[in-house]
C-alpha positions as CSV (number, residue, x, y, z in Angstrom):
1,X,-49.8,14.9,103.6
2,X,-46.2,15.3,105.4
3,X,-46.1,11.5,105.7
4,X,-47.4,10.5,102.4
5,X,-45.1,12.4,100.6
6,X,-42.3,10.6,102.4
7,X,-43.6,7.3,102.1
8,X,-43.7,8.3,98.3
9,X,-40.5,8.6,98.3
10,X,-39.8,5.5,100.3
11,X,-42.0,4.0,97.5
12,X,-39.6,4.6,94.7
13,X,-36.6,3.6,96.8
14,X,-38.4,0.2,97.0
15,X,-38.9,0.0,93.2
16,X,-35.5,0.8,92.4
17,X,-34.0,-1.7,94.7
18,X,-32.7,1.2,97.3
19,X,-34.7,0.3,100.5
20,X,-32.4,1.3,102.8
21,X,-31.5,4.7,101.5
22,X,-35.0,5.7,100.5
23,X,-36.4,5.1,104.3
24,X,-33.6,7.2,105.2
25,X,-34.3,10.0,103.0
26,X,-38.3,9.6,104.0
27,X,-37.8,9.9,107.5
28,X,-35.6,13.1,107.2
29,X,-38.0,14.6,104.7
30,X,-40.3,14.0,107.5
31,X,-38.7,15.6,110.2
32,X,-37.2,18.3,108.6
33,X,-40.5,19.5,107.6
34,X,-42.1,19.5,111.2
35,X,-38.6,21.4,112.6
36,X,-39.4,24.3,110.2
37,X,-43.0,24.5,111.2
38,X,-42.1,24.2,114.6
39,X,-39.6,27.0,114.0
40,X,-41.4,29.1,112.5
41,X,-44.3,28.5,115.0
42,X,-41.9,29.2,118.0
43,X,-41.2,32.4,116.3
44,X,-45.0,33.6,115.5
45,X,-45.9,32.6,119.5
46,X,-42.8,34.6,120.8
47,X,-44.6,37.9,119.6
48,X,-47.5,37.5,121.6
49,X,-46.5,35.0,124.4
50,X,-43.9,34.9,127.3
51,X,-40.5,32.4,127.0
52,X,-42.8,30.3,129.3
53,X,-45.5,29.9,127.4
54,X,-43.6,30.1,124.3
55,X,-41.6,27.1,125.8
56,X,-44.9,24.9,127.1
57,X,-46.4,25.3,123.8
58,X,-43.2,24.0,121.9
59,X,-42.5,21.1,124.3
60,X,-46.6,20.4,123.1
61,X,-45.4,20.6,119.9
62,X,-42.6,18.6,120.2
63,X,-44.0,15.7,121.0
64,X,-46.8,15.5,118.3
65,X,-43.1,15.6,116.2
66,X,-41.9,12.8,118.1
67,X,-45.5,10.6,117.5
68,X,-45.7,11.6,114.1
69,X,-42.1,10.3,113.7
70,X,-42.9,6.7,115.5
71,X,-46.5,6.7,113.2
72,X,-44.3,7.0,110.3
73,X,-42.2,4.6,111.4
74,X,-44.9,2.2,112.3
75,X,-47.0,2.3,109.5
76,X,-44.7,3.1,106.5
77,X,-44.5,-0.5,105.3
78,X,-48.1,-0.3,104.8
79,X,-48.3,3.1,103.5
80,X,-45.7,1.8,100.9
81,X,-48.0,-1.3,100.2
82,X,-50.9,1.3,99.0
83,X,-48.7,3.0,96.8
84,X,-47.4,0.2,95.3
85,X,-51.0,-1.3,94.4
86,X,-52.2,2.8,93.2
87,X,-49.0,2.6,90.8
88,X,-49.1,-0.4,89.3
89,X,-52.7,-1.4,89.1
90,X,-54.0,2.2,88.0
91,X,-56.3,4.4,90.0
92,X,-59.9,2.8,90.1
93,X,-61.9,3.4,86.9
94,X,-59.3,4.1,84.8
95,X,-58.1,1.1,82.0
96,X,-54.5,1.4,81.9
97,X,-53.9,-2.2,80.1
98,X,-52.7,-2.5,76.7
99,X,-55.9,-3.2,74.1
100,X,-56.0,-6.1,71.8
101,X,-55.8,-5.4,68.4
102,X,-58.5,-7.4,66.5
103,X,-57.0,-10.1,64.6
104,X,-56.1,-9.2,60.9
105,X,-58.6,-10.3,58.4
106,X,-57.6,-12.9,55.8
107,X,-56.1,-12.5,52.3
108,X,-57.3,-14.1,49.7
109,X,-54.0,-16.6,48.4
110,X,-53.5,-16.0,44.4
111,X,-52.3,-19.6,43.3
112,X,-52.5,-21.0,39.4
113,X,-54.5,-24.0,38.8
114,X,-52.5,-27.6,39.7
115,X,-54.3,-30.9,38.0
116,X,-54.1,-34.2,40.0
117,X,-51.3,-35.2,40.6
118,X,-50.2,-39.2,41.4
119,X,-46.2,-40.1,42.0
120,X,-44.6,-42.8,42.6
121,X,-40.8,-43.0,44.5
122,X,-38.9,-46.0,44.1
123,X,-35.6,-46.1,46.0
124,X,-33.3,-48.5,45.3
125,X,-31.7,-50.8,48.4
126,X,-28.6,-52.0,49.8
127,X,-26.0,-53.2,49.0
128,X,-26.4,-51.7,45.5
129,X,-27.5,-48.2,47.3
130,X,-25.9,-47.5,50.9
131,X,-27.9,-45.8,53.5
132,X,-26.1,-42.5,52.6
133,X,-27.1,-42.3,49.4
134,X,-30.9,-43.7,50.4
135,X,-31.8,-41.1,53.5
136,X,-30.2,-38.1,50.7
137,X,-32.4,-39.3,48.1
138,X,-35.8,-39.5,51.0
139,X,-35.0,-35.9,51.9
140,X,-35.2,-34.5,48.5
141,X,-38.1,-36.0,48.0
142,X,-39.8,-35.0,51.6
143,X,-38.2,-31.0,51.0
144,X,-40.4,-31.8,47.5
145,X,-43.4,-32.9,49.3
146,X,-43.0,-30.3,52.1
147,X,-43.5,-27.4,49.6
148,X,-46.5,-29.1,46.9
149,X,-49.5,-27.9,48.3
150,X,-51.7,-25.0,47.8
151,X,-54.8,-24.0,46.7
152,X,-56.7,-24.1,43.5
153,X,-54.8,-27.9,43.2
154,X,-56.3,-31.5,42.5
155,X,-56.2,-34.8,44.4
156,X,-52.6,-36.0,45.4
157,X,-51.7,-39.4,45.6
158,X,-48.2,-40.7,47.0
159,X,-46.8,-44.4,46.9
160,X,-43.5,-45.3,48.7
161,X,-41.8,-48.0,47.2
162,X,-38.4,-50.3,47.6
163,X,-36.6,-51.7,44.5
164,X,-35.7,-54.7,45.6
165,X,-33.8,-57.7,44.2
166,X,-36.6,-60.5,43.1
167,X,-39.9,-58.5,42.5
168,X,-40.2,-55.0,43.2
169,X,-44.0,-55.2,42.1
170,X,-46.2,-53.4,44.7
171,X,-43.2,-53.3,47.1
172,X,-44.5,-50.5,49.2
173,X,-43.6,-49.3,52.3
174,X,-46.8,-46.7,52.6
175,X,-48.9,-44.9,51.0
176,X,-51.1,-41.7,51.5
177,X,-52.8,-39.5,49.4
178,X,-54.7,-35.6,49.9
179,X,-57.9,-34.4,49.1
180,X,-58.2,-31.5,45.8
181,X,-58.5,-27.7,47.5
182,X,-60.7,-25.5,46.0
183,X,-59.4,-21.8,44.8
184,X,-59.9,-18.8,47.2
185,X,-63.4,-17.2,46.6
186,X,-63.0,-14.0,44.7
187,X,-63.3,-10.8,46.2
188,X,-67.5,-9.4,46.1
189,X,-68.1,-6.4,44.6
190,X,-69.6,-3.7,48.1
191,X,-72.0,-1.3,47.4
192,X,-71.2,2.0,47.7
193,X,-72.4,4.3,50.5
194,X,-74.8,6.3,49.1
195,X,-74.6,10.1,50.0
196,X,-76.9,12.9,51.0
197,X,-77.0,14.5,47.5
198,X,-78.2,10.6,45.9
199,X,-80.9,10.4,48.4
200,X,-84.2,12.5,48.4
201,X,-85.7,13.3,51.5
202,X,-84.9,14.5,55.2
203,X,-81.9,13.3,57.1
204,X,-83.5,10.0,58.7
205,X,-83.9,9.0,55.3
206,X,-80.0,9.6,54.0
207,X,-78.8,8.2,57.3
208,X,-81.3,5.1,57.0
209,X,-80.1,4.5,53.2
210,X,-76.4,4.7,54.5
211,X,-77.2,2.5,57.5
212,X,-79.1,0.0,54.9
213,X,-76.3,-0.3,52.6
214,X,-73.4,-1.0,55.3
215,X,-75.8,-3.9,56.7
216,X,-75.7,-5.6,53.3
217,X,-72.0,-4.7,52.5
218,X,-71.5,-5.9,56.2
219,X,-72.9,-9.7,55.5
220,X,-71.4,-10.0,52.4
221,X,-67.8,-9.5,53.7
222,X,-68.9,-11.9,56.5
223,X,-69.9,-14.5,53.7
224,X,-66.6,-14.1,52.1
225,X,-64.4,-14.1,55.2
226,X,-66.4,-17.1,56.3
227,X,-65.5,-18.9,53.1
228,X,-61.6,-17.8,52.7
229,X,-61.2,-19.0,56.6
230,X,-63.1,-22.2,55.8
231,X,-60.5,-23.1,52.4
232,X,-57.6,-21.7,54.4
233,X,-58.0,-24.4,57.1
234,X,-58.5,-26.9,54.9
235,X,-55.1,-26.2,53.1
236,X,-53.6,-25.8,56.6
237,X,-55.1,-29.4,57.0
238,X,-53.6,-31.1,54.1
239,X,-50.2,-29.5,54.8
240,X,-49.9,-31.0,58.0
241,X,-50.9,-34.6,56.2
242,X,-48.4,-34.0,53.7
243,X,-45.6,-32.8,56.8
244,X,-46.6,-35.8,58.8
245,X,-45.9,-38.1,56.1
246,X,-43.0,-36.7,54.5
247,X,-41.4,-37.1,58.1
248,X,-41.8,-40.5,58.0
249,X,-40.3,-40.6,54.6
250,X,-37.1,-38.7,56.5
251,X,-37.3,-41.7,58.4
252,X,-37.6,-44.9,56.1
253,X,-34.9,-47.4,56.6
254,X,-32.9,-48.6,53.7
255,X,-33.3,-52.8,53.2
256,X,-31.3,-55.0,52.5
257,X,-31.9,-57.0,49.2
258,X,-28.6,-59.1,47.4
259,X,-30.5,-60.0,44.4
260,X,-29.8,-58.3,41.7
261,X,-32.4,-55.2,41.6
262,X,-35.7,-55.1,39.9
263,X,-36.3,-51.7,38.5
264,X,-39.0,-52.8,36.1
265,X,-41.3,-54.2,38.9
266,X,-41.8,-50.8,40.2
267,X,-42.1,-49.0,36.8
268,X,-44.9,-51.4,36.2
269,X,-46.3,-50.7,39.7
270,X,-47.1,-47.1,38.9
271,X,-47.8,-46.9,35.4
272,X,-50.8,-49.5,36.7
273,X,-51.8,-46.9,39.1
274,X,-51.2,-44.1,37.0
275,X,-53.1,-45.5,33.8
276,X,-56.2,-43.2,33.0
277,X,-55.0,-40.3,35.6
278,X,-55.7,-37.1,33.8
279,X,-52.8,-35.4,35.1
280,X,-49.4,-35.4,36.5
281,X,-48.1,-38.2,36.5
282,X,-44.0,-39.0,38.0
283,X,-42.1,-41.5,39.2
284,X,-38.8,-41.0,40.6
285,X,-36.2,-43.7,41.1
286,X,-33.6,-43.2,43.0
287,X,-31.2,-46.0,41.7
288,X,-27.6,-46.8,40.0
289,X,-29.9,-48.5,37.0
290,X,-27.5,-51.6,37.3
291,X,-29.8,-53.7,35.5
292,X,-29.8,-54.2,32.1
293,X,-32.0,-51.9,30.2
294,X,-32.6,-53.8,26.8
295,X,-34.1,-57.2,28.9
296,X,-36.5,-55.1,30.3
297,X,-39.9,-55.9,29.0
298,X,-42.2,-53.2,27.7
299,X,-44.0,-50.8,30.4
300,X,-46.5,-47.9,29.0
301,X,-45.4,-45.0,30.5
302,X,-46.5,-42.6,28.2
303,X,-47.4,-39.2,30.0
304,X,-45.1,-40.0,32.6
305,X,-42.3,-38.0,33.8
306,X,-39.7,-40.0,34.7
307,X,-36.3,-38.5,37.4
308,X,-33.7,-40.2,38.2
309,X,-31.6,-39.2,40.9
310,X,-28.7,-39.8,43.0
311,X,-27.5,-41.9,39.6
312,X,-24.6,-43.4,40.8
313,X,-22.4,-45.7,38.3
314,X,-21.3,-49.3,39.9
315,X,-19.7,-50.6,36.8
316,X,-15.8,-50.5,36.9
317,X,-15.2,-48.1,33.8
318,X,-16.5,-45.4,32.5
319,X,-17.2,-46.2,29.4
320,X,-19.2,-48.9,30.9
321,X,-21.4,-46.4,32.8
322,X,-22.2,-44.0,30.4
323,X,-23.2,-47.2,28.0
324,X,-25.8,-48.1,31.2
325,X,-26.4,-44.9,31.0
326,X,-27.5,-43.7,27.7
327,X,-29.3,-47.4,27.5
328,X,-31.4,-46.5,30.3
329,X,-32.4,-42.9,28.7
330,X,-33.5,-44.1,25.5
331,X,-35.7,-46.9,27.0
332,X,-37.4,-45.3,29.0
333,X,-38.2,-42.9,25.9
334,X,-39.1,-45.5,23.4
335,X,-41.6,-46.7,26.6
336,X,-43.0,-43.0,26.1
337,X,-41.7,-41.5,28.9
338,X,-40.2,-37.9,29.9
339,X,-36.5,-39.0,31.1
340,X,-33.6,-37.1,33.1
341,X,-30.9,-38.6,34.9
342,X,-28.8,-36.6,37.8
343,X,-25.9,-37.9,39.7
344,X,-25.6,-36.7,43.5
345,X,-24.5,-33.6,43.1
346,X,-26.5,-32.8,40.2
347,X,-29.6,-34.0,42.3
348,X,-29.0,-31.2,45.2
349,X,-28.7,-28.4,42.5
350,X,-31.5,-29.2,40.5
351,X,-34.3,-30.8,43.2
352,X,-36.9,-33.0,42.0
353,X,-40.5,-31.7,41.0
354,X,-44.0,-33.1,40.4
């Protein structure tokens, strides 16, 4: 017990990074011990004994001192080892790890109803639009995207579209679209546990009834839990569509196109796709508008929402621009269309929607 209690404390020298100190300490705890047993031996055998026997019994003693010390010498690494495994592994039988909290059950997500939603975004090219201006208005658009989905929504589609000089009809770079998600399952009513004064007869029978009702209360939480899991990783799903596309939105490369731009192409690309939709329905241009809006032919874009952003004028005055610019608002409207118009730093204040 002598020893163990030094190699204890030779133990917590070795945790706390004093090795050398610790043995020291171990092997003095050690010895002093056995020199006060010894002396109070000595002292106990004097009464009785002679100096001679007193002295042959010591020099016994002694030397069962002097193995102990060389046993403690010789084994105290492995003594050390043992602790060392006891103290950080637990004694045996005894569960000492940290328990694992069950995961958290799902709530249920409270979103309005969206309808189906189809938009179009037409960005205009260089040299009329530099690459700037392009990648600014591709990352409004993604951050838009990014943020659209939830439950309780309809069927998304998404075209990505040049305006380009000739014909911008059906000028798409890609296209993708995601699936409607249902609404989160209401809550079920439970039934209540009935008690021992609602139920006649003997205990069985109030503990069977209370047992009886958990059961059912038990798989119909199940059921529900099932289902919210089930919608939840389908919206988790469509999320990581949308994210994967709307990175490679981030990354779509500007063109180059010296014709003078065709704006009216892609208007008539997506009110073609966007006829009979019975919902939202947007396009948004990015684009200077540097055509002119009265020789644009009539496009039905009634129920559309049209947004116009990074509107940057190209026209020398400014009289000149705010003509182009007022033209372009009321065609659109005669052509049935919701219109705004933003400039660049109107666009990163007020962020595009569909």
């Amino acid at each position: 017990m002598r020893s163990l209690a030094a190699a204890s404390i030779l133990a917590t020298g070795v945790r706390n990074g004093q090795r050398g100190e610790c043995f020291r300490l171990a092997v003095c705890c050690s010895i002093e011990v056995h020199r006060r047993h010894l002396t109070t031996f000595a002292a106990m055998l004097s009464i009785t004994y002679s100096k001679g026997e007193v002295d042959k019994l010591m020099k016994s003693q002694r030397t069962k001192l002097v193995n102990a010390y060389y046993w403690l010498y010789g084994n105290a690494v492995y003594i050390v080892f043992l602790l060392l495994i006891v103290t950080s592994c637990g004694l045996p039988g005894l569960d000492t790890s940290v328990q694992k909290n069950p995961d958290p059950m799902p709530s249920p997500i409270v979103a309005s109803f969206t309808p189906a939603r189809d938009m179009q975004f037409c960005g205009d090219t260089k040299p009329l639009v530099p690459d700037s201006l392009f990648k600014s208005a591709a990352a409004l658009v993604a951050d838009m995207l990014d943020s659209s989905i939830n439950v309780n929504e309809g069927r998304i589609e998404v075209f990505i579209s040049y305006i380009v000089g000739s014909d911008s009809y059906l000028k798409d770079a890609f296209s993708w679209s995601v699936d409607s998600i249902p609404n989160d399952p209401a809550e079920p009513l439970l039934t209540p546990t009935p008690n021992a004064t609602k139920v006649k007869g003997s205990s069985y029978d109030v503990a069977n009834a209370q047992s009886t009702a958990q059961a059912v209360n038990d798989a119909i939480s199940s059921s529900y839990y099932k289902q919210l899991n089930a919608n939840h990783a389908l919206l988790a799903s469509a999320r990581a569509t949308m994210k994967r596309y709307s990175s490679r939105l981030r990354s779509l490369s500007n063109i180059n196109s010296p014709a003078l731009e065709d704006v009216g192409g892609c208007l008539l690309s997506a009110s073609s796709r966007m006829a009979g939709l019975k919902g939202r329905k947007t396009i948004i241009l990015s684009s200077p508008l540097a055509e002119d809006a009265r020789a644009m032919p009539f496009i039905d874009l009634s129920g559309i929402s049209i947004e116009v952003i990074n509107w940057q004028c190209v026209f020398s005055s400014a009289s000149a621009c705010i003509t182009s610019r007022n033209a372009w608002d009321a065609r659109l409207r005669s052509f049935g269309a919701v219109v705004s118009i933003r400039d660049p730093q109107e666009s990163q204040v007020v962020k595009p929607t569909f």
